[in-house]
N, C-alpha and C positions, 0 to 999 in steps of 0.2 A: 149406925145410920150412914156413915162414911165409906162403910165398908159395901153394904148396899148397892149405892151410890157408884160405887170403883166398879162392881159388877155390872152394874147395867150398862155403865160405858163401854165396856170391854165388848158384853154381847153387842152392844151398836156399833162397836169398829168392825167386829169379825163381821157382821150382817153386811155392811158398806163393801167389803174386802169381797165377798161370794158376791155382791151382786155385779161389782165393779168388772171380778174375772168373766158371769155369764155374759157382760158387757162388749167384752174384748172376743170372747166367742161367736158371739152372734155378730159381733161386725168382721170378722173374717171368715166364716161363714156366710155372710153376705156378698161377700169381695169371691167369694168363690163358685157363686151362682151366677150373680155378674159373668164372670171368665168364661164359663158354661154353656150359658145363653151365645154371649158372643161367636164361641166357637161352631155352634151350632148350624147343620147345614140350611138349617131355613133362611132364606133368604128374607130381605126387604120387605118386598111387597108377596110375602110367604105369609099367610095366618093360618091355614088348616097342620093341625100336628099328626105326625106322623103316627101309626097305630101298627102294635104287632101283626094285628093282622093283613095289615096293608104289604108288611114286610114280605108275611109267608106267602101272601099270594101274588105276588112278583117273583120270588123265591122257585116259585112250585113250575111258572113259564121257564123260567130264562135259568133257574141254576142261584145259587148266592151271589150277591150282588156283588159289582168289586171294590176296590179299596177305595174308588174314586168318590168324590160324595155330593148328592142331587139333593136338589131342594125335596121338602116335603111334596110340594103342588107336583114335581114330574114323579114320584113314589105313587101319588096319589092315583095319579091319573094314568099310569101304567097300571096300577089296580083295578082299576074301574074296567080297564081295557082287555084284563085278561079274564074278568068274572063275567064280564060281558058278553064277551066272544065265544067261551067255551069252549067245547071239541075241534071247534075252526082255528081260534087261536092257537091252538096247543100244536093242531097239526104245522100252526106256520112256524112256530116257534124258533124250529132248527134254524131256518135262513132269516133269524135276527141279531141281533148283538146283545150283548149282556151289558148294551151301555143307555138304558134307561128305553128299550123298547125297538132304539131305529133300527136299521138296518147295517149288519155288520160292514165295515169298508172292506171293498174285494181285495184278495191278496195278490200284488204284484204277480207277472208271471215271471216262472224263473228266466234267469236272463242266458241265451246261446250262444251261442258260439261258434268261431268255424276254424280251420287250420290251412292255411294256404302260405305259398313262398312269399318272403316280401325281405325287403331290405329297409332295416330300421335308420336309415340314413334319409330314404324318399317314402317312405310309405307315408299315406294320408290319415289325417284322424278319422275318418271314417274306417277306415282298413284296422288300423290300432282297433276302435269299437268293435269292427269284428273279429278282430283277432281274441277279445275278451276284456279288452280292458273298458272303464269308466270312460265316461266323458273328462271328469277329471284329470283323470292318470293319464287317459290320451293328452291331452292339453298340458299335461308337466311334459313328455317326453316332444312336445312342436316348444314350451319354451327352452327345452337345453338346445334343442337343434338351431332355432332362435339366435340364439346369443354363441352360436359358433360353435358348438358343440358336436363331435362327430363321433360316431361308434365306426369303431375298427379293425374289433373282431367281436364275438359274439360274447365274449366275456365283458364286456365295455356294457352291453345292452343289459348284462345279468346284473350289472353294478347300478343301472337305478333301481332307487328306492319304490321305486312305485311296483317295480315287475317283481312279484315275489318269486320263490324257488321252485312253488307248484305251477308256476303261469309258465315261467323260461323255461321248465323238463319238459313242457308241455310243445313247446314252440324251438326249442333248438335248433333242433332238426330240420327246418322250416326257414331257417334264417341264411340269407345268402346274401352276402355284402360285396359286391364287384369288388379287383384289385385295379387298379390306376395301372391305365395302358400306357408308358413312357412315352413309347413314341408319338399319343397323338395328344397328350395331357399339355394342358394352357398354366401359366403361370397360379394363378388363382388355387386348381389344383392340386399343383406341385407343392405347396404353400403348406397348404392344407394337411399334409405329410407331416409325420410323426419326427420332429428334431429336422424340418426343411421351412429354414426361414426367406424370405425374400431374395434373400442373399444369396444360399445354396440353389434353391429356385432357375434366379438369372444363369448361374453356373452350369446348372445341368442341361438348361433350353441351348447355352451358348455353345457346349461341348455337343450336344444331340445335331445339333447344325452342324457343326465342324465333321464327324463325323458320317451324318446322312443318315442317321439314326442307330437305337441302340439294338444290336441284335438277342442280348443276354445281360440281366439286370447286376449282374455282376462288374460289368463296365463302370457301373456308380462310380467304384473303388477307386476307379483312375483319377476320378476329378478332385484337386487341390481341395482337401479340407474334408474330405466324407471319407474317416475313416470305418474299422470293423464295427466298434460299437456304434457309431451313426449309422451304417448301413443295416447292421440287427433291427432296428429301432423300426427298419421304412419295411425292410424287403418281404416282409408278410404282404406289405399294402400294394402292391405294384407287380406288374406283368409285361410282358414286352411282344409286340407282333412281328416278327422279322419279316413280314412280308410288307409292313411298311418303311425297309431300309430304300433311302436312294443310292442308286448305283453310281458308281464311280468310273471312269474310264480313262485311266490312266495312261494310256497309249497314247492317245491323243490331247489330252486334257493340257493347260497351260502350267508353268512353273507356280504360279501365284496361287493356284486354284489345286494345286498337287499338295503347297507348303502348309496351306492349312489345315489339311487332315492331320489327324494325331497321329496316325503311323504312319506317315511318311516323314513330313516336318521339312525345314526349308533346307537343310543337308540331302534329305533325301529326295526331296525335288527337284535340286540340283543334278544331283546322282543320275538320277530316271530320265531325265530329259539330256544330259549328256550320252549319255547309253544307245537312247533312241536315235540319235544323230549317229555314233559310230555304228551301228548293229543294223542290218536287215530286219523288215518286220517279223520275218521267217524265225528272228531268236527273240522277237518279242513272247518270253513267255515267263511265268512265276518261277521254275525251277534255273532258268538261267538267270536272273534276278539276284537270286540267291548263290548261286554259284559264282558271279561274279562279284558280289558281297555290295551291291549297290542297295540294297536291303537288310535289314539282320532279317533272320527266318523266324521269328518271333512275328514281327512285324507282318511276315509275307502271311504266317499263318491266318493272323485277323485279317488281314487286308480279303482274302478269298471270298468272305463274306460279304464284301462292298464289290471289288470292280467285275467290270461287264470280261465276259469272257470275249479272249479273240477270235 
């Protein structure tokens, strides 16, 4: 009887044990329909379900649908809309979108372009835009200019980030950056110079005065303080008009007004204007200058280039 007894418990545990696991099954199978639903593109105020056939005949207009995902009601009624239509629809088909019926958005046109000379120093952002670039990438190259920024040869312009390598091969060519005229360049300018601070600046405006301007950029060299490598550094940037030197006239001109030229100096002004006292205007000339040694011939050579002839 005992033994009985032991058995029937046994079948009542295992009974409890299977019914407990289907338990555990259908409540996450539950939780998994749940998920389901939720993820579902039916929306809210969505009731009508979506039907194969609704699928294909969306399908059969526009192509497979795409990854993107529409309520049931616009499947729907893009169905309704292509059974309806018929031979009319199908023929519109091509000029619609595969995005639930509308109309595809027109595609940008491609953007043009032009190639003209311009100097990336002053060109405007519009000119940038037709040169090819974005409104963006225009507007990076007005803030480096902005904030003091100068391109100063053409490699300087290939060095933003913005201009890639197909744009610059493109426009090289095209790029023309004026050099800085010495003789009519303003402080500001001068400044602007690669290794020409304030300082050097003042120096070169004071020396270009003293002189009567520079006839050949090579003059730099004289002035205290611009040596070879500072003068490497500019003389790409710079150019000189000899036609805007003022002339000198030595003949006539005063001691004071002679001693501050660099090649004469207040020895050599002394010199010239005792000369001129002893001598007839008749040996007023450079080769007697020279031959009397009241000049070195170094001096007289440059000087040729400033005073008025007799």
């Amino acid at each position: 009887m005992r033994r009985e007894n032991q058995d029937k418990l046994s079948k009542t545990a295992a009974s409890g044990l299977v019914a407990l696991v289907f338990l555990v099954l259908g409540f996450q199978l539950a939780i998994f329909v749940v998920k389901v639903v939720e993820r579902s593109p039916v929306g809210v105020g969505d009731d009508v379900a979506v039907g194969a056939e609704d699928v294909k005949v969306a399908e059969a207009a526009d192509g497979p649908l795409p990854s993107e995902h529409f309520s049931a009601s616009e499947v729907k009624a893009r169905s309704r809309e292509v059974s309806g239509s018929g031979a009319r629809s199908r023929e519109a088909s091509p000029q619609r979108s595969r995005y639930g019926g509308y109309e595809r958005p027109s595609v940008a046109a491609a953007r043009t372009y032009e190639s003209f000379v311009f100097d990336p120093n002053t060109v405007s952002l519009e000119d940038l835009q037709r040169l090819g670039l974005s409104p963006r990438q225009a507007e990076s190259i007005e803030n480096y200019r902005s904030k003091g920024g100068r391109f100063r040869t053409k490699a300087d312009f290939q060095k933003m980030y913005v201009v890639s390598d197909t744009l610059f091969a493109r426009l090289e060519s095209f790029i023309e950056i004026p050099k800085l005229e010495l003789n009519a360049a303003d402080s500001a300018s001068l400044v602007a110079l690669r290794g020409v601070g304030p300082w050097y600046a003042r120096k070169i405006l004071d020396y270009r005065q003293r002189l009567g301007g520079f006839f050949d950029k090579t003059q730099l060299l004289e002035i205290d303080g611009i040596d070879a490598e500072r003068f490497a550094g500019l003389a790409d940037e710079v150019s000189v008009d000899p036609t805007r030197i003022r002339r000198l006239d030595i003949w006539h001109a005063p001691d004071s007004l002679l001693a501050r030229h660099p090649y004469i100096g207040a020895r050599g002004a002394r010199s010239l204007v005792r000369y001129r006292e002893l001598y007839d205007s008749t040996r007023w000339t450079l080769p007697d200058l020279a031959r009397e040694q009241v000049l070195s011939q170094e001096n007289i050579e440059k000087l040729k280039k400033y005073i008025e002839t007799q």
